[in-house]
Biopython code that builds the backbone (N, CA, C, O; Angstrom):
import numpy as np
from Bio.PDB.StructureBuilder import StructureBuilder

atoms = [
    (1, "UNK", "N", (8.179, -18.775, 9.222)),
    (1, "UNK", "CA", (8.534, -17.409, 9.509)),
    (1, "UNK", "C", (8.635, -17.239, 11.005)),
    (1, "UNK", "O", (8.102, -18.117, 11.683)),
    (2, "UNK", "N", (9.366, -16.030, 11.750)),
    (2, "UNK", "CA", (9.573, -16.153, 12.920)),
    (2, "UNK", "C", (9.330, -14.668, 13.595)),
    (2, "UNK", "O", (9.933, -13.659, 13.229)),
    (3, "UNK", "N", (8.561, -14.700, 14.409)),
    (3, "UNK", "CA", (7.850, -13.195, 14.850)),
    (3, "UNK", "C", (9.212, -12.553, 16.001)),
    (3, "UNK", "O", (9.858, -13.116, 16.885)),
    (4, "UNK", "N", (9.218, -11.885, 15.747)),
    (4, "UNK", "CA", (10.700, -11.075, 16.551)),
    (4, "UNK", "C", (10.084, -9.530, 17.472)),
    (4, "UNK", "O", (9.500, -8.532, 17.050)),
    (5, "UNK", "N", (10.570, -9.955, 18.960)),
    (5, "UNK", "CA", (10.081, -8.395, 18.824)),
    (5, "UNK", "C", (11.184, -7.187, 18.786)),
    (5, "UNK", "O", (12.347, -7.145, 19.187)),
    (6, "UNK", "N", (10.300, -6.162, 18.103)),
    (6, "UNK", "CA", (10.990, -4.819, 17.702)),
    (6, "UNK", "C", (10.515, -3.731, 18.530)),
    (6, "UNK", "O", (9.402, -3.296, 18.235)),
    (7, "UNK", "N", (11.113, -3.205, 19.490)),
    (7, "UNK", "CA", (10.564, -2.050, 20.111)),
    (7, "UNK", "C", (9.600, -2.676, 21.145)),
    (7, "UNK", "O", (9.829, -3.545, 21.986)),
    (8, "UNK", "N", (8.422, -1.984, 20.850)),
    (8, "UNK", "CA", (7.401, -2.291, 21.640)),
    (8, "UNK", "C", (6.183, -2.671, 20.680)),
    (8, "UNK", "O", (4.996, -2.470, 20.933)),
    (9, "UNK", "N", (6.762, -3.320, 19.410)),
    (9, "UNK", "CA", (6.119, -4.401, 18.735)),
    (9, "UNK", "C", (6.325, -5.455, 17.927)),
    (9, "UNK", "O", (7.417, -5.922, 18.250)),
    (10, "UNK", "N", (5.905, -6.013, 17.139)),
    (10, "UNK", "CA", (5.935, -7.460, 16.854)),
    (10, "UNK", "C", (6.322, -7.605, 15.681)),
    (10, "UNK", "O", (5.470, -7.430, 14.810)),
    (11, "UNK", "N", (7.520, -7.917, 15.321)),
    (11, "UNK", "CA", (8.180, -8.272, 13.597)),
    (11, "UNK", "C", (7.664, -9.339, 13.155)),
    (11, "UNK", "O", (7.221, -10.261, 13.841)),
    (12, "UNK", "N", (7.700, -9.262, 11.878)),
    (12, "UNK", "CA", (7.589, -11.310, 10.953)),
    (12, "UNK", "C", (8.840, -11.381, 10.223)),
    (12, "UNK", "O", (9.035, -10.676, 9.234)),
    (13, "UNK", "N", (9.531, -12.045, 10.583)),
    (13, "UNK", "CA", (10.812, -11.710, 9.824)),
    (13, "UNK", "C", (10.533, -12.907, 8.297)),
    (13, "UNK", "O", (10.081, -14.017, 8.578)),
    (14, "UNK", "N", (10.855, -12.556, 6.628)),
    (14, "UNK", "CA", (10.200, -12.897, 5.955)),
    (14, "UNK", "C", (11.440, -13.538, 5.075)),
    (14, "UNK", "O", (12.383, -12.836, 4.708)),
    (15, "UNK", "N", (11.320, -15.258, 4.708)),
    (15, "UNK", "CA", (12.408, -15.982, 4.122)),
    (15, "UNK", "C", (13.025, -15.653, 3.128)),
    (15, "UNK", "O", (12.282, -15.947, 2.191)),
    (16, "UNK", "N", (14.177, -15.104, 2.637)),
    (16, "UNK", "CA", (14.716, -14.729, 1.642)),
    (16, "UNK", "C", (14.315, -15.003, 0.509)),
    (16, "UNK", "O", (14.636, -14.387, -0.507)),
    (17, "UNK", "N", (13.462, -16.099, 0.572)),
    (17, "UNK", "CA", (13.094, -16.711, -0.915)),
    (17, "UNK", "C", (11.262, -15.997, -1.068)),
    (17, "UNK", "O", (10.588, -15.847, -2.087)),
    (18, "UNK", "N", (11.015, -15.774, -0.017)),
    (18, "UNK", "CA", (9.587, -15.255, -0.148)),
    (18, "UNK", "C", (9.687, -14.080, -0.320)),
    (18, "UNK", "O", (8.664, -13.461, -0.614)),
    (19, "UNK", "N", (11.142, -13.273, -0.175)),
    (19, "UNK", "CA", (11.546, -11.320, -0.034)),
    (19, "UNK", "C", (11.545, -11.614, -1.849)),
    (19, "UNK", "O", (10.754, -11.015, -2.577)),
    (20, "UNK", "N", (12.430, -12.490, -2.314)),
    (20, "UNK", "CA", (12.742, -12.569, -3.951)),
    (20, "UNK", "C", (12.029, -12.713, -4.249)),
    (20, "UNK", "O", (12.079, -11.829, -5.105)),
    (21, "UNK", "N", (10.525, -13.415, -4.479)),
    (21, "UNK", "CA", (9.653, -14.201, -5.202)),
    (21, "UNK", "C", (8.398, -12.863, -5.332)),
    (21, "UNK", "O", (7.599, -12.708, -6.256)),
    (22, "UNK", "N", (8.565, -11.970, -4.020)),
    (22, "UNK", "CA", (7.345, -10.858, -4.413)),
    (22, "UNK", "C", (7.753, -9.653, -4.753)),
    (22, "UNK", "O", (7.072, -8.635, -4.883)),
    (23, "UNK", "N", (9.443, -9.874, -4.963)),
    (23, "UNK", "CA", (10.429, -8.146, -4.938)),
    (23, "UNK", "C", (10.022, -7.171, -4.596)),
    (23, "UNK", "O", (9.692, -6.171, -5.234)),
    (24, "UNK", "N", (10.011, -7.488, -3.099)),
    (24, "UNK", "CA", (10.154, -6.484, -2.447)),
    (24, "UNK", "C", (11.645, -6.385, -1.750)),
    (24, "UNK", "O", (12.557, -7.199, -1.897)),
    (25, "UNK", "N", (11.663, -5.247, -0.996)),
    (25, "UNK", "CA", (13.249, -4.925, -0.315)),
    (25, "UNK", "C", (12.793, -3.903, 0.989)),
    (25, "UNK", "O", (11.715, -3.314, 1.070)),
    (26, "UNK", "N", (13.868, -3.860, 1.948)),
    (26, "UNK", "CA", (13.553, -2.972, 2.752)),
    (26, "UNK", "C", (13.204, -1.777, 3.016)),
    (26, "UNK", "O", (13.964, -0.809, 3.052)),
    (27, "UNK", "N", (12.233, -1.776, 3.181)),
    (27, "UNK", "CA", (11.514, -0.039, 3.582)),
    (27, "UNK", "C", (10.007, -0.345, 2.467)),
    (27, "UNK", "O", (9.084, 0.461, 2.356)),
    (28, "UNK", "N", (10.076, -1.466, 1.863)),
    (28, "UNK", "CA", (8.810, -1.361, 0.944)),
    (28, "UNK", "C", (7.724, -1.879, 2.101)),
    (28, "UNK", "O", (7.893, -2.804, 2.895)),
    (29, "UNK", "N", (6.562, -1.011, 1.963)),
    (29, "UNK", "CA", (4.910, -1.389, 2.678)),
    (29, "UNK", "C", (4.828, -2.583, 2.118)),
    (29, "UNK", "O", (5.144, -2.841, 0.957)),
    (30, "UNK", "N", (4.284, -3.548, 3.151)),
    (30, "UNK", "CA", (3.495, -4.560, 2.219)),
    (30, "UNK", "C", (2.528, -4.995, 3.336)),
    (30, "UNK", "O", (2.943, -4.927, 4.493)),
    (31, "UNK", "N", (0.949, -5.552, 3.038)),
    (31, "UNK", "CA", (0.107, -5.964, 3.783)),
    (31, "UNK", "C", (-0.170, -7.647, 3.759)),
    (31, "UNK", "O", (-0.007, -8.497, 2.883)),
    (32, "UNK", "N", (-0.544, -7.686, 4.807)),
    (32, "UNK", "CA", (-0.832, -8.873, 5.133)),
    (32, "UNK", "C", (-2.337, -9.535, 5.511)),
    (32, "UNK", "O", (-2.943, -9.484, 6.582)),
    (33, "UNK", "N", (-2.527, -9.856, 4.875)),
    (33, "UNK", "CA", (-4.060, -10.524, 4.600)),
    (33, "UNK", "C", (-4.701, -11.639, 4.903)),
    (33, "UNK", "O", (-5.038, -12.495, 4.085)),
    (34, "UNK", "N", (-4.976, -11.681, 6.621)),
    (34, "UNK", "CA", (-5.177, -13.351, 6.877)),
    (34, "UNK", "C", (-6.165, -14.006, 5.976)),
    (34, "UNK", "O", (-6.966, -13.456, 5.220)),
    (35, "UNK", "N", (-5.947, -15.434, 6.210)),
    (35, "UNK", "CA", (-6.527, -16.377, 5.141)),
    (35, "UNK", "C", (-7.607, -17.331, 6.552)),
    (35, "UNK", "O", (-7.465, -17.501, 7.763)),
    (36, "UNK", "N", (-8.922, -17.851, 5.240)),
    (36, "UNK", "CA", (-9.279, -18.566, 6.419)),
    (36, "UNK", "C", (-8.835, -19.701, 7.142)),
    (36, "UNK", "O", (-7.942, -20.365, 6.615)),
    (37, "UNK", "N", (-9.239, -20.030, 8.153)),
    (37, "UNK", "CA", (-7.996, -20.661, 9.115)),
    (37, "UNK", "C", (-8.452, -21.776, 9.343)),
    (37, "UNK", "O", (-9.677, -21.760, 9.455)),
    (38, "UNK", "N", (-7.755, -23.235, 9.522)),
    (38, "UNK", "CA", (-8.379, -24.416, 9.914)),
    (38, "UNK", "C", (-8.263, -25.163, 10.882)),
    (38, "UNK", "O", (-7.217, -25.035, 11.519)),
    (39, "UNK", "N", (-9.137, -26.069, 11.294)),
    (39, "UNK", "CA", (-8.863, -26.179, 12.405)),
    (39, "UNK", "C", (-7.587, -26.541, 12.927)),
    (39, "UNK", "O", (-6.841, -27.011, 12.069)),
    (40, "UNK", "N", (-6.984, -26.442, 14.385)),
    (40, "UNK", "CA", (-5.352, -27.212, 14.648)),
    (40, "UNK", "C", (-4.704, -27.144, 13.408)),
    (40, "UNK", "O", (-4.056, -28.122, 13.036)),
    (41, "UNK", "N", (-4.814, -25.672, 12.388)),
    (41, "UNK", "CA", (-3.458, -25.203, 11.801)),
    (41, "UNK", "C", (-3.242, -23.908, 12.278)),
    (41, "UNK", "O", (-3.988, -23.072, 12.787)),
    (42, "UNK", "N", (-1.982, -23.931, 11.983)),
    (42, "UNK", "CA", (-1.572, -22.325, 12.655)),
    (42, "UNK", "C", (-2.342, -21.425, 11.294)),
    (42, "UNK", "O", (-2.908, -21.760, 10.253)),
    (43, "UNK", "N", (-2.079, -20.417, 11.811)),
    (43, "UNK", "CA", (-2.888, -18.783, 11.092)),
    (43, "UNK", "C", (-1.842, -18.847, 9.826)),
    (43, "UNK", "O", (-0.628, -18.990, 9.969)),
    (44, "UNK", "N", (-2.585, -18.703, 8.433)),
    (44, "UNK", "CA", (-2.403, -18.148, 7.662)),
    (44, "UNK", "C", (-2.498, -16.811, 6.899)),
    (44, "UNK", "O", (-3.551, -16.173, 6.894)),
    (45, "UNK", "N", (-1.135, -16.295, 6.106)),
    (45, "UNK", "CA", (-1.526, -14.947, 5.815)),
    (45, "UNK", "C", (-1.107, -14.868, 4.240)),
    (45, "UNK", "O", (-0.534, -15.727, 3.570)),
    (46, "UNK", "N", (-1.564, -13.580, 3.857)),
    (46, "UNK", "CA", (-1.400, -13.645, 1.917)),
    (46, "UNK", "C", (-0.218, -12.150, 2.473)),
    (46, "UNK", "O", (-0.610, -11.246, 3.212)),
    (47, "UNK", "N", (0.710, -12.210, 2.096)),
    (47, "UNK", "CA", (1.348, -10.758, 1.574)),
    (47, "UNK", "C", (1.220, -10.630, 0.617)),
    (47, "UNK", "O", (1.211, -11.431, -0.318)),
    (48, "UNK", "N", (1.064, -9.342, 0.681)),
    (48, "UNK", "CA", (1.103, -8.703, -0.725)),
    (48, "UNK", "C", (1.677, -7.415, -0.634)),
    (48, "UNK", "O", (1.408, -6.751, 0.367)),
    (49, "UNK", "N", (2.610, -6.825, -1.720)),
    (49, "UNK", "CA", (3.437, -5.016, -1.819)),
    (49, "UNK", "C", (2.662, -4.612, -2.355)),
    (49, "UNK", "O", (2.077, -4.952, -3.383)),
    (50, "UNK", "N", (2.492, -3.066, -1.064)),
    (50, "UNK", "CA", (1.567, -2.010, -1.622)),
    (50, "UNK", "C", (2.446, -1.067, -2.410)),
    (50, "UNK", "O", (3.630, -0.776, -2.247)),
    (51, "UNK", "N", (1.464, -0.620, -3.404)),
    (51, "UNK", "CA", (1.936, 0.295, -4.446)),
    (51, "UNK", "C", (2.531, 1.368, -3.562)),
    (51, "UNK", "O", (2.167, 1.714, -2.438)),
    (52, "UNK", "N", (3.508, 1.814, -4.298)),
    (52, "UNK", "CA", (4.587, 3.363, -3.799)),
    (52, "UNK", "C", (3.614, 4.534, -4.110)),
    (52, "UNK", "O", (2.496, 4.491, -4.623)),
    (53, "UNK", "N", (4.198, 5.386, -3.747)),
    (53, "UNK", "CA", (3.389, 6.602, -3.572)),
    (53, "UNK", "C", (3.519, 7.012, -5.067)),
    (53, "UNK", "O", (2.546, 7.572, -5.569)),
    (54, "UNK", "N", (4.474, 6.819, -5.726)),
    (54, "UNK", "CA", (4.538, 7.555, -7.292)),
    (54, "UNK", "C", (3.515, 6.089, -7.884)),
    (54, "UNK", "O", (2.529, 6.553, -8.457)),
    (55, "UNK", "N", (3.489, 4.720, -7.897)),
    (55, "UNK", "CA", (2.562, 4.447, -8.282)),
    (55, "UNK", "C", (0.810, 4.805, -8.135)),
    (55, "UNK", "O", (-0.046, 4.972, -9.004)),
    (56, "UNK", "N", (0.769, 4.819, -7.274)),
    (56, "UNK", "CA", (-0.693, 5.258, -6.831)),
    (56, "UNK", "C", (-0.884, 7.028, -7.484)),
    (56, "UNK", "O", (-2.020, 7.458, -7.684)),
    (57, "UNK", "N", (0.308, 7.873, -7.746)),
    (57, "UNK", "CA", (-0.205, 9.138, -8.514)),
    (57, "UNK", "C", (-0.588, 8.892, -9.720)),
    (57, "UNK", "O", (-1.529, 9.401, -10.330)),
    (58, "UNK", "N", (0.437, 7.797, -10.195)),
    (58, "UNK", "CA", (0.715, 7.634, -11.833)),
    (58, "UNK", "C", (-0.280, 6.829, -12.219)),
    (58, "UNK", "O", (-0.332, 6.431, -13.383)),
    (59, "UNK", "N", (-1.414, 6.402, -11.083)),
    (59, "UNK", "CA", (-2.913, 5.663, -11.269)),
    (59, "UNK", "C", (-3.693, 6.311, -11.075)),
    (59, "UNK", "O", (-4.716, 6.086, -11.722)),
    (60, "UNK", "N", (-3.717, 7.343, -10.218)),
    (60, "UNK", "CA", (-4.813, 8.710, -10.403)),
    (60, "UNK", "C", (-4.677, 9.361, -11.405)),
    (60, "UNK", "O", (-5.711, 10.001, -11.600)),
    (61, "UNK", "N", (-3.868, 9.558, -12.229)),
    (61, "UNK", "CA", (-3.142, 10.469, -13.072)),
    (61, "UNK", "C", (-4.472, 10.081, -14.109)),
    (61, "UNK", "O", (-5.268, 10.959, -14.445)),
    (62, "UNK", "N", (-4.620, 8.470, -14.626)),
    (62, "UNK", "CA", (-4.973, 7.751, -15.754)),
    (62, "UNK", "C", (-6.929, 8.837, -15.335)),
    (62, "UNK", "O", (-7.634, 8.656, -16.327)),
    (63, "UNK", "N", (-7.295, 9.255, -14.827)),
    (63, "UNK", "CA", (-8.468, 10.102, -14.731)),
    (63, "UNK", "C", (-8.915, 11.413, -14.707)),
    (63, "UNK", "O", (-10.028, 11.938, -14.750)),
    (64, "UNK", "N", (-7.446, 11.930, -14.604)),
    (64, "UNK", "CA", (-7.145, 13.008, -14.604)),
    (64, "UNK", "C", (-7.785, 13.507, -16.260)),
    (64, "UNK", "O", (-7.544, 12.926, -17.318)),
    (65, "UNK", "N", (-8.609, 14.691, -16.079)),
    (65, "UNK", "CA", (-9.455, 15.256, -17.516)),
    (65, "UNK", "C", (-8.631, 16.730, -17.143)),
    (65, "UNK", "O", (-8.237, 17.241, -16.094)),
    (66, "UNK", "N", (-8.579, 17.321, -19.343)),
    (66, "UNK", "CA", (-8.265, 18.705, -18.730)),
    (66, "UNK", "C", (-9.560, 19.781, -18.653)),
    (66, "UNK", "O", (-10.688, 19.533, -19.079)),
    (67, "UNK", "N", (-9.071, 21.208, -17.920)),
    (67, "UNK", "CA", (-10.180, 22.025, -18.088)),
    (67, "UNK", "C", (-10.855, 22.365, -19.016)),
    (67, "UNK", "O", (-10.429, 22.265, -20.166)),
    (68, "UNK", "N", (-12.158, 22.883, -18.712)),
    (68, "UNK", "CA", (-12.816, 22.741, -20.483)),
    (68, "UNK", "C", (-12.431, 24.588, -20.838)),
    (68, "UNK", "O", (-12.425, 25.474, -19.984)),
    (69, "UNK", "N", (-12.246, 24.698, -21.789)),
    (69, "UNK", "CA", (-11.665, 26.061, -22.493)),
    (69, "UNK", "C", (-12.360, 27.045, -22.094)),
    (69, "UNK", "O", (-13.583, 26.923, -22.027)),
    (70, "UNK", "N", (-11.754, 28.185, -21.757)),
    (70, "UNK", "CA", (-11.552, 28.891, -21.059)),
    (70, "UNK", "C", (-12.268, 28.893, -19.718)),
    (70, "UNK", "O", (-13.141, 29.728, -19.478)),
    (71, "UNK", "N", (-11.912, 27.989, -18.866)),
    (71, "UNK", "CA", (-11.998, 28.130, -17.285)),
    (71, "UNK", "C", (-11.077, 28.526, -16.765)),
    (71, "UNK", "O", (-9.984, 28.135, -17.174)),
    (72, "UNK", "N", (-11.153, 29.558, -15.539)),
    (72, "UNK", "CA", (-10.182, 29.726, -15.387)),
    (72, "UNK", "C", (-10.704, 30.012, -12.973)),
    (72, "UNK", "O", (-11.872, 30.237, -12.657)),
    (73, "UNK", "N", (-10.117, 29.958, -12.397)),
    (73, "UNK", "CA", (-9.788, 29.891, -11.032)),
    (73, "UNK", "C", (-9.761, 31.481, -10.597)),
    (73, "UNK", "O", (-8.872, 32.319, -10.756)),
    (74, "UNK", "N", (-11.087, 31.588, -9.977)),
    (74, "UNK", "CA", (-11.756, 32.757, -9.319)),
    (74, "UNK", "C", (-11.816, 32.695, -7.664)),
    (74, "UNK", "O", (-12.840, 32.443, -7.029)),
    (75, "UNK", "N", (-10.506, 32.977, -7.085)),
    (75, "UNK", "CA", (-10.609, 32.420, -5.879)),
    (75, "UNK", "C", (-11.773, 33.496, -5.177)),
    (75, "UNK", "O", (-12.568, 32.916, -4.436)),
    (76, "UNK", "N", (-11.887, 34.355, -5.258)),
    (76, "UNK", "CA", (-12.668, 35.094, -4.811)),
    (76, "UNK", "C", (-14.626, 34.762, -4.855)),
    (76, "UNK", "O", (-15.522, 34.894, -4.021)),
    (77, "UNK", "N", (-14.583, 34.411, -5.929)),
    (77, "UNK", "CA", (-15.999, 33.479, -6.515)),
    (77, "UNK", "C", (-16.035, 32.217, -5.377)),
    (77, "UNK", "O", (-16.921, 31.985, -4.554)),
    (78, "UNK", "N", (-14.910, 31.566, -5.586)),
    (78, "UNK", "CA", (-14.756, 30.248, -5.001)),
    (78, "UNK", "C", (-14.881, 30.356, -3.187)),
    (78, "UNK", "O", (-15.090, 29.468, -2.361)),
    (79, "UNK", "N", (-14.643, 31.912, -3.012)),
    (79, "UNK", "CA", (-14.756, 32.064, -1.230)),
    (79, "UNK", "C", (-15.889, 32.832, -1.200)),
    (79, "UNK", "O", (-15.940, 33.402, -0.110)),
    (80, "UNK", "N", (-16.799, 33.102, -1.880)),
    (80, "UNK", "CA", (-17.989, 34.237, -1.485)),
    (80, "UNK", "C", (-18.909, 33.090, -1.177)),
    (80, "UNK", "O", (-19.006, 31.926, -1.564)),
    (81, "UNK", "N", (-19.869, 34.262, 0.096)),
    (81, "UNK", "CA", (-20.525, 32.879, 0.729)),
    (81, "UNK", "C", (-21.716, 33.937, 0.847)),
    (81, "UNK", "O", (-22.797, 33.599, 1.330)),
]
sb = StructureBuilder()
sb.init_structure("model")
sb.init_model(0)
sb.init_chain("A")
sb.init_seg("    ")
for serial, (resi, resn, name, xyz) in enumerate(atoms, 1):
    if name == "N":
        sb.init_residue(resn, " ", resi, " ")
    sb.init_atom(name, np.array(xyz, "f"), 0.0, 1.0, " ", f" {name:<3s}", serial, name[0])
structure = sb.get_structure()
């Protein structure tokens, strides 16, 4: 891989076959996770794609409970101090 700079920081530009193999595409987050390192080898890293924002709802979602019968939203209760 080959570090490029962008702006006033540091790209990894990532082999077409490593963009296919984790499908990802441009504009997707993905992190990078150094690995431990040995001696007189260069730095290793794990990528991995972070979940999208509709994934991570549609995983909060799975906890989501409903209200218990008849509750109901007393903002006034909820601001008295």
């Amino acid at each position: 891989m080959q570090i490029g700079k962008w702006g006033n920081s540091l790209a990894v530009r990532l082999p077409g076959q490593l963009v296919q193999e984790l499908g990802i595409a441009e504009g997707d987050e993905v992190e990078l996770l150094p690995l431990p390192r040995r001696a007189n080898a260069p730095a290793v890293f794990a990528v991995q794609p972070l979940p999208s924002k509709l994934d991570r709802l549609q995983a909060m979602r799975r906890y989501r409970a409903p209200f218990p019968e008849g509750w109901r939203f007393d903002r006034d209760e909820a601001n008295a101090r």
